[in-house]
N, C-alpha and C positions, 0 to 999 in steps of 0.2 A: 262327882258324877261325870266332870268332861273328860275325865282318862279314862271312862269305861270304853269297852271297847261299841261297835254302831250293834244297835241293835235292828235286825230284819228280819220283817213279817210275812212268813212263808204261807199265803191262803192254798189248801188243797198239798201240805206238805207231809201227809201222811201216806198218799198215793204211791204208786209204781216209781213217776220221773220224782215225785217228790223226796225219799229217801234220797236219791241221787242227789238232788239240790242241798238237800239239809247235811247231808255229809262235806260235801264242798265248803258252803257258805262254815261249817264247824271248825274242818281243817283250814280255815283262814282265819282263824280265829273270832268269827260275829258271836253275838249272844243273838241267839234264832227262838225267835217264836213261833210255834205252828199253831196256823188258825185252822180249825177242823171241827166238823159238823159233830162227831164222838172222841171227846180226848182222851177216854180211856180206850181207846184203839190207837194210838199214837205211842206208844210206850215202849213199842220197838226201835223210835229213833233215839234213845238217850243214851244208847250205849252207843252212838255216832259221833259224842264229843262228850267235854268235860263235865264233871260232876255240875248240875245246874248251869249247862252252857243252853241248854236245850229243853224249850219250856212249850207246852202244849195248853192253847185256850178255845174256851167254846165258840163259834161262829157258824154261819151258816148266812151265806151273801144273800138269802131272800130278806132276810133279817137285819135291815139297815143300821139299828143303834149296836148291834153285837160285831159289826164290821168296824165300825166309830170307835170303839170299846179298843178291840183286835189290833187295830194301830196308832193307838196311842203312844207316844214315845217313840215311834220308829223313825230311823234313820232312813230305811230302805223297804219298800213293799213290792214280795214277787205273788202274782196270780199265775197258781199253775190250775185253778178251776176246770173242772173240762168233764161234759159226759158224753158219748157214744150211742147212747140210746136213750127217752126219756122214760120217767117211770115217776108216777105220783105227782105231788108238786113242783118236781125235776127236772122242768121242764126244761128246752133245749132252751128259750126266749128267757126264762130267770135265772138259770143259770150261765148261761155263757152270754146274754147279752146283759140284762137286768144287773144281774152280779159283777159283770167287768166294772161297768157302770160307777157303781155303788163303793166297790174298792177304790176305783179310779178319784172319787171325789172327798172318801175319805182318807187318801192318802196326799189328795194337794191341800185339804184341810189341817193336814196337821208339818206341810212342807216337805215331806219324805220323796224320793227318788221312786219311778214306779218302773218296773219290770215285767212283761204283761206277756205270756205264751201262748201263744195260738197257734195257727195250723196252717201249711201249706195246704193252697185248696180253699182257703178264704176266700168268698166270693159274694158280694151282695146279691151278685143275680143269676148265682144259684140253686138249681129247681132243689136240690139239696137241704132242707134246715138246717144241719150241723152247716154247713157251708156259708148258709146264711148269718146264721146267728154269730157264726166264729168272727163274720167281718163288722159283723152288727158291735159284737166287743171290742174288737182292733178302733172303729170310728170312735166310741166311746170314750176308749178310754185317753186317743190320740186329741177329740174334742177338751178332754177335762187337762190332762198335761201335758202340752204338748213336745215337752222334750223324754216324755217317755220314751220306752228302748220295748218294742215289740220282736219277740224271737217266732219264727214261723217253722218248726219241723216236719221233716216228712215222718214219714213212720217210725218208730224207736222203738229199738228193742233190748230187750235184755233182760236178767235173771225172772222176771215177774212179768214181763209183755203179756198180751191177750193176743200176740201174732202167731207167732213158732211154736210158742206153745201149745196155743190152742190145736191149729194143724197137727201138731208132737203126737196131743193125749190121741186124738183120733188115726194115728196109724195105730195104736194098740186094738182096735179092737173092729175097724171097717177098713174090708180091702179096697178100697179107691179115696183117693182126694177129690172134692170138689173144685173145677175152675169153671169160676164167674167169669163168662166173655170169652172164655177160650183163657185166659189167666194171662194174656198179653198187657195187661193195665203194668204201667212202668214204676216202679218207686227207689227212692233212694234211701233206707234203710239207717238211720242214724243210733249210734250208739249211746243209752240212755247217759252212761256216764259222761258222757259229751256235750251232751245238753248240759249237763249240771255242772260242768266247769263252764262253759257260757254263762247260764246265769249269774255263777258266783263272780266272773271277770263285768258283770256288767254291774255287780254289787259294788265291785271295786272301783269302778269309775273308769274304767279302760276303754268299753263300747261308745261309738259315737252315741252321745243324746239327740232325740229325736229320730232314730233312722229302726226301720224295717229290717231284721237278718234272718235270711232264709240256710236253716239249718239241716245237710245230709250229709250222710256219710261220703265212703269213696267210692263207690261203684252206684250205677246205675242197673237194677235187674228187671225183670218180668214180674210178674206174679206165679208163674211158673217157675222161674227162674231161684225164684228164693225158695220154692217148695225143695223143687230139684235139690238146692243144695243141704234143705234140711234134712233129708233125705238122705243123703250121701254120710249125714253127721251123726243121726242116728240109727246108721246099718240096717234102713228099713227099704223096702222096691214094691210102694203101691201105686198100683194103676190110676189115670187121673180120668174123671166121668168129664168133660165138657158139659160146660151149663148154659145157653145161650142165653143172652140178655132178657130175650122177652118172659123166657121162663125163669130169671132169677127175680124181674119184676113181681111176675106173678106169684110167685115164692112169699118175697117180702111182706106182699099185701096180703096175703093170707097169715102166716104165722109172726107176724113184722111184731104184730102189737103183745104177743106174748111176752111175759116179761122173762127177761133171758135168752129170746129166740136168737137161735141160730148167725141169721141175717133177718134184716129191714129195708124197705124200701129204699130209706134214705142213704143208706148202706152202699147197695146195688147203683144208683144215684154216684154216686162218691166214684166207686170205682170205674166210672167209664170216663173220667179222665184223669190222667196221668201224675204223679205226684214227686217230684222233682224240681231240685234247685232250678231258678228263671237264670237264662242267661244275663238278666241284665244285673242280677244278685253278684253273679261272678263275676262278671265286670268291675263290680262299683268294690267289689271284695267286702261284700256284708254273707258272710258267710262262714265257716267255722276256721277254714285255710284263711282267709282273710284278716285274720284277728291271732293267725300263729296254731290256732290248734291243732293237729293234726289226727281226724277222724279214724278211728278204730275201723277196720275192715270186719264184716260177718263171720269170716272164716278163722277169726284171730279170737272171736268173742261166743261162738254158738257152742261150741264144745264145751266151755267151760260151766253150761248151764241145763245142756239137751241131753247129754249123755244117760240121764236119769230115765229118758224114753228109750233108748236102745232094747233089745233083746231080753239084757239079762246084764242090762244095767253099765256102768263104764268096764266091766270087767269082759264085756260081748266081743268076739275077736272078730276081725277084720272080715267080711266075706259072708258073717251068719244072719241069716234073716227069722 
């Protein structure tokens, strides 16, 4: 059993960034376990490595002995947990703070390395609750190991985001884009795949233990600024409606609690401030440049995945709206 190779426990490795992660940590050769609340929805990742490199089991972080279960044997546990809105017992406190929690102690229970992703925008004394609870996890899970390795991203995007795309599907069919705040809120755009060789360099022992990396891409845009360029990638020219603060508050509170709505307060919340590596991140070089990566640009990565909203598909010639 000591020449097997580490085996790591991927919680939420079924996900968007999770694919990403689960292919990395494969092509390094781990034996990856993904812990997921339905493992017959997981069955997309096993064609990401070797015959039984890649093993899917039941969890669900409210669920304490099934987390205990989940990392048994592990060498290494990464929490890519994370929801956006709450819904049912989903809540933003059991899942992102509850649940960091709970990984975090059953992964120094059994001695494993922990790996813990959160968000830039982490903030305890944010009117926020994703904001909140994201930092409520970070303390958590920094109280229980303290040489854990915390990765903080700005926005990421790629093949499956709920960013570009979502804005994508709605130029097919409404002439204007919505900008919240006038669409000025800043973010740095990181490339999912980029995440997921982070985490897998942090599997490998490479990231400092104990330290905080704030993960973005190489440009800084707008919120407009990245409409604009979606825009530009899938040969579309819609008008953008300004939405002013008060009335995206009022937005939220009204239809926030629908499930699936739109936007939510907390949403609206999020976006009035900025989302961007800290300079003191860049400084200390806990960041992706910092560690040798070098972050994929939007313009190098959107076509490969948007083109599908175009006109009339990647085949729409230059110029046709």
């Amino acid at each position: 059993m000591k020449n097997l190779p580490k085996r790591v426990t991927v919680f939420g490795g079924s996900g968007f960034v999770g694919r990403h992660v689960v292919r990395a940590l494969a092509n390094r050769g781990y034996r990856v376990l993904v812990a997921v609340r339905r493992p017959d929805l997981a069955y997309h990742l096993q064609p990401l490595g070797d015959l039984g490199q890649i093993k899917a089991i039941q969890a669900n972080v409210r669920v304490r002995w099934s987390v205990d279960r989940a990392v048994q044997g592990s060498d290494v546990v990464v929490n890519l947990v994370g929801i956006l809105s709450p819904t049912g017992r989903q809540t933003f406190d059991s899942v992102q703070a509850f649940g960091a929690r709970a990984i975090a102690e059953a992964a120094r229970a059994e001695g494993a390395k922990m790996i813990h992703v959160s968000a830039i925008g982490a903030d305890a004394h944010s009117e926020a609750a994703y904001a909140r609870t994201k930092a409520a996890g970070e303390a958590a899970v920094r109280e229980t190991i303290r040489d854990a390795v915390i990765l903080r991203p700005s926005i990421i995007f790629g093949p499956e985001d709920d960013f570009f795309n979502r804005f994508a599907r709605m130029t097919r069919f409404s002439p204007f884009l919505p900008l919240v705040g006038g669409g000025t809120t800043q973010f740095q755009p990181v490339y999912v795949g980029d995440v997921g060789e982070m985490v897998a360099r942090g599997a490998d022992g490479v990231l400092k233990t104990g330290e905080t990396y704030e993960l973005g891409g190489p440009e800084v845009a707008t919120f407009r600024e990245c409409l604009d360029l979606m825009q530009e990638v899938i040969n579309r020219n819609r008008a953008y409606l300004s939405i002013p603060w008060f009335a995206a508050k009022a937005m939220g509170r009204l239809i926030g609690w629908f499930p699936g709505a739109p936007i939510t307060l907390d949403q609206v919340t999020m976006l009035q401030t900025d989302n961007v590596v800290s300079d003191e991140a860049t400084r200390k070089k806990r960041t992706l440049e910092g560690v040798g990566i070098h972050p994929r640009t939007m313009e190098t990565i959107l076509p490969s995945y948007l083109v599908q909203y175009r006109p009339q598909g990647q085949f729409t010639r230059k110029g046709a709206i």
